[in-house]
C-alpha positions in Angstrom: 0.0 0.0 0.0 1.6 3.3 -0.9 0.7 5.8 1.7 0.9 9.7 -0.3 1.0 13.1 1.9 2.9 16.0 2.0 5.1 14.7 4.5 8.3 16.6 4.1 6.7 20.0 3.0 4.0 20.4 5.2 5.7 21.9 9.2 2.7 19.9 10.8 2.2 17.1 9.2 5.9 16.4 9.2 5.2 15.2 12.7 2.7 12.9 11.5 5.2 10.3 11.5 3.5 8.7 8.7 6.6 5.5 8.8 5.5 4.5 11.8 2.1 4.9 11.4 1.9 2.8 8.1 3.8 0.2 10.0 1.8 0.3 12.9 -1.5 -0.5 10.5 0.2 -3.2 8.3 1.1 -4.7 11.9 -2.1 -5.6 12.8 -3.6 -6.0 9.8 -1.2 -9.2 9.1 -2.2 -10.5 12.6 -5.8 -10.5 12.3 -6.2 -13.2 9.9 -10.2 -12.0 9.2 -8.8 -8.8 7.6 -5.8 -9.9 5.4 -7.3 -12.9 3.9 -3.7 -14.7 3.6 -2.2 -12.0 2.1 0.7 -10.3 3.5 0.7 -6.4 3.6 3.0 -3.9 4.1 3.2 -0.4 3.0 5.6 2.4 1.7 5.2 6.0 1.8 5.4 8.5 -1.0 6.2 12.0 -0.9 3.3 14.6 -2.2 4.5 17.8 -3.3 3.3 21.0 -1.8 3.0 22.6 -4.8 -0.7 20.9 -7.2 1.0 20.7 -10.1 3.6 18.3 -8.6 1.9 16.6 -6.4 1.1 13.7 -8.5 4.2 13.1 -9.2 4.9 10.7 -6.8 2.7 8.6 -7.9 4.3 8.1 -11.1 6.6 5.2 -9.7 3.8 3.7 -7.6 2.3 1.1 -10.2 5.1 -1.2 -10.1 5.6 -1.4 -5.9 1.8 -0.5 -4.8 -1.2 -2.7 -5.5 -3.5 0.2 -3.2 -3.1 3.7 -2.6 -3.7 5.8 0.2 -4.1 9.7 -0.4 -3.2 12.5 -1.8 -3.9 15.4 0.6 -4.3 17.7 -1.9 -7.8 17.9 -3.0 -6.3 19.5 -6.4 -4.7 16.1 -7.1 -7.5 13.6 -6.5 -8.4 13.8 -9.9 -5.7 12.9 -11.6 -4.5 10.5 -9.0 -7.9 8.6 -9.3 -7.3 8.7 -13.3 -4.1 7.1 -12.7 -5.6 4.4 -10.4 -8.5 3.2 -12.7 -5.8 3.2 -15.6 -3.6 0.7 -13.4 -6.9 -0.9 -11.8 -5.7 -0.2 -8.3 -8.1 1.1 -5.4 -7.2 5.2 -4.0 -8.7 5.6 -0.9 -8.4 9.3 0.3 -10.7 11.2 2.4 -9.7 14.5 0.9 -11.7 14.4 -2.7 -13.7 17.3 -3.3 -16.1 17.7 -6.2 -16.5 15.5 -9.1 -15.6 12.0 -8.4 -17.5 10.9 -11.6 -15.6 8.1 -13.5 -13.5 7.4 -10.7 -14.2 3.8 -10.3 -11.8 2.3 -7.9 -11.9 5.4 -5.6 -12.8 4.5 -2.1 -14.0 7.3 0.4 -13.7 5.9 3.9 -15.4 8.6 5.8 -18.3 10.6 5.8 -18.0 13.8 3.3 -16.5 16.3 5.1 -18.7 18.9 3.0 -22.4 17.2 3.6 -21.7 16.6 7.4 -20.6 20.9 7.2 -23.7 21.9 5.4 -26.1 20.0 7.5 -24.6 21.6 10.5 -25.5 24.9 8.8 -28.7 23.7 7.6 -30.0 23.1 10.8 -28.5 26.7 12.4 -30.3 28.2 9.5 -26.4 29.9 8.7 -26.4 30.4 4.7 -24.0 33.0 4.1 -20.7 31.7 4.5 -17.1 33.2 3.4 -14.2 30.9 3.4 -10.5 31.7 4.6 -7.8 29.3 3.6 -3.8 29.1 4.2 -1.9 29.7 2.0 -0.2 26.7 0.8 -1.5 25.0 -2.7 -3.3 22.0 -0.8 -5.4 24.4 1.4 -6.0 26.9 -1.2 -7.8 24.0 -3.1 -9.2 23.1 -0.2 -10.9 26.8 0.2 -12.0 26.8 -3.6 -13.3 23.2 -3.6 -15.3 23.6 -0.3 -16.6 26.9 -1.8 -17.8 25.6 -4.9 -19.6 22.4 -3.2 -21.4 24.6 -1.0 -22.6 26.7 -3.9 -23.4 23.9 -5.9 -26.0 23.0 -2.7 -27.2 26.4 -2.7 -25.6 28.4 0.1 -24.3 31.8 -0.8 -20.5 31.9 -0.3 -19.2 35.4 -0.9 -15.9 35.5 0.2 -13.2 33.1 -0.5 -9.8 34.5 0.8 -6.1 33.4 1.9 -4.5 34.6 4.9 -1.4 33.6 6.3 1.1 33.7 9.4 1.3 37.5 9.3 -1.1 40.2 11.3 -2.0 42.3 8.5 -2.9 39.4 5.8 -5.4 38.5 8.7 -6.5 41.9 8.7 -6.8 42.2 5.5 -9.1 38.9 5.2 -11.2 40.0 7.8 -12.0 42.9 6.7 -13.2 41.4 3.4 -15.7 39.2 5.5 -16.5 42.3 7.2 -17.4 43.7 4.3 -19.7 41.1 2.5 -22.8 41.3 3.3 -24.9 39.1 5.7 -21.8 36.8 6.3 -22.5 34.6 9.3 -20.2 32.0 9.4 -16.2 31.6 8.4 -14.8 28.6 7.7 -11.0 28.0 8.4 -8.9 26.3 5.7 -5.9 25.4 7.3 -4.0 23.7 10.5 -6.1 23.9 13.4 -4.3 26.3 16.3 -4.5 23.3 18.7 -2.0 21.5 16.6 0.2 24.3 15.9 -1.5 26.0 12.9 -0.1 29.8 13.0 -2.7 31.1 10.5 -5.6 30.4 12.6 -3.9 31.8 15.5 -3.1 34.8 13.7 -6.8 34.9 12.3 -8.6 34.5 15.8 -6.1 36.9 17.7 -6.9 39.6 15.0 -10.8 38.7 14.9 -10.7 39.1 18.8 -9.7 42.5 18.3 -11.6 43.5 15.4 -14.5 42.8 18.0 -15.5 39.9 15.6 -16.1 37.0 18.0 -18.3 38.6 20.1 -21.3 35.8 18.4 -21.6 38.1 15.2 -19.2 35.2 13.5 -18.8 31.6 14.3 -15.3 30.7 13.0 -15.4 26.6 12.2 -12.2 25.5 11.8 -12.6 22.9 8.5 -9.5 20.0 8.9 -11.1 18.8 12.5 -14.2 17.6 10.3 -11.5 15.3 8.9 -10.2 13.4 12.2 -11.5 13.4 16.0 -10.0 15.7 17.4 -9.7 15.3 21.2 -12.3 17.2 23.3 -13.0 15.1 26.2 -11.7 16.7 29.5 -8.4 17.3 27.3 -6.3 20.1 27.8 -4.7 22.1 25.0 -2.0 24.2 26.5 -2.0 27.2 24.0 -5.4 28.1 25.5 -4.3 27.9 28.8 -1.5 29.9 27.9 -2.8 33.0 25.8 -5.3 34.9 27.1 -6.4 36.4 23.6 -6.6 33.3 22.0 -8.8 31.8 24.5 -11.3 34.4 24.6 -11.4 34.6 20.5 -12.1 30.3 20.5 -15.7 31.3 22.6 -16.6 32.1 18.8 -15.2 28.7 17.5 -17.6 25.9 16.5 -15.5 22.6 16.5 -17.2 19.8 14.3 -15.3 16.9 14.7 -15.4 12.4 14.6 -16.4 11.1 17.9 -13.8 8.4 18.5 -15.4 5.6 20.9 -12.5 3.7 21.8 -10.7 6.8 23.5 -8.8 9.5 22.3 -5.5 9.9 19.6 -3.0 9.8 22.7 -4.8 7.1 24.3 -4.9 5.1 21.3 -1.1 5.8 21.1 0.0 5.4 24.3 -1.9 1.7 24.4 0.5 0.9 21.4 3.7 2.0 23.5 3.0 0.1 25.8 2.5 -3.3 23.4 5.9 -2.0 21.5 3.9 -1.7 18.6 5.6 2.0 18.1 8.7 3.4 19.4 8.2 4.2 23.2 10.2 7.7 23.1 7.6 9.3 21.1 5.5 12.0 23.1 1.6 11.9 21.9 1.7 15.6 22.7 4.1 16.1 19.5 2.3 13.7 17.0 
């Protein structure tokens, strides 16, 4: 199984430790004997450029050593990837596709759409105007214009689609194009969430805190935690704790995210450190 991600471009999901993680599925996969059928797995991971029009790229190789695929990130790239994949009659299973899927025949999605389970959240709230903010890196930017177009194409007026990135007055700037749309109710966040270390979205609430914006004019949803669970049972996230600003600006954050029934991430992780299934130096806190 090739396993395809920005890896070595992307500052947090280079601590996704996507090695270990790959080797950590393969692992139990070959021990449960209902799952691999008699075959034996095992998985290598391929480098995703951060740029679209590279990112397939490392795919190219894939058809001789993979017999599955798992990714791209980049919504830009699912397309072509999942071209590539019919051609070779190999399954892509990414939960990143956005948009037409049509002819894509051994594409597997293996999660609910991130975009339905969004606009039935703002269905229910009755929030229809909508601007998206996105990072801006290639995969998020198509992130931001696929979400945007999805969301038009099921009827809710989006507005605003802007980038913002790590510095105050390209947040400035971005908010004061949602300011300036009218009837705008709810922003979506393209990009890392601040809990694991995402500076734009820092940078975005911080400023929106003192634009007077998260005062329950705007509800900020950040869009990557529709895409994991995110932990949010009696868990503590330290930058909250530790910035004052920050904490008052995420009363205006709506989190949607996947309940995960067996425990969190870090419990998850920590059970396999103790079976020596991973490494046992690895902090949860950094993954």
């Amino acid at each position: 199984v090739g396993v395809l991600g920005p890896w070595t471009c992307d500052p947090i999901l280079a601590w996704a430790l996507p090695e270990v993680a790959s080797r950590l599925a393969v692992g139990r996969l070959n021990r449960d004997a209902d799952l691999n059928q008699g075959y034996w797995w095992d998985a290598v991971v391929l480098a995703e450029s951060c740029q679209t029009p590279q990112a397939v790229t490392g795919l190219l190789n894939a058809e001789r050593y993979a017999t599955g695929l798992v990714g791209p990130l980049n919504p830009g790239t699912c397309r072509a990837a999942g071209l590539l994949a019919v051609a070779w009659n190999k399954p892509l299973t990414s939960w990143s596709c956005l948009g037409d899927v049509e002819g894509l025949d051994t594409l597997v999605v293996p999660m609910p759409e991130p975009v339905g389970v969004l606009h039935a959240v703002l269905k229910y709230f009755r929030w229809a105007h909508v601007a998206v903010v996105a990072a801006p890196q290639d995969p998020w930017r198509e992130v931001g214009q696929g979400l945007a177009q999805e969301l038009r194409a099921r009827g809710l007026p989006v507005t605003v689609v802007t980038t913002t990135g790590s510095q105050e007055d390209e947040a400035q700037e971005a908010l004061r194009r949602v300011r300036s749309a009218d009837g705008v109710r709810v922003v979506v966040m393209c990009m890392h969430s601040v809990l694991l270390g995402g500076e734009e979205q820092k940078v975005l609430l911080e400023e929106a805190e003192d634009l007077g914006m998260t005062d329950g004019s705007y509800v900020f949803i950040p869009y990557d935690a529709l895409t994991f669970p995110l932990p949010y049972e009696r868990h503590p996230y330290p930058i909250l704790a530790n910035n004052t600003k920050l904490r008052l600006a995420y009363d205006a954050v709506l989190t949607i995210t996947i309940d995960s029934t067996q425990g969190t991430f870090h419990d998850a992780l920590d059970r396999a450190k103790e079976a020596y299934e991973v490494p046992t130096h690895i902090n949860p806190e950094q993954v």
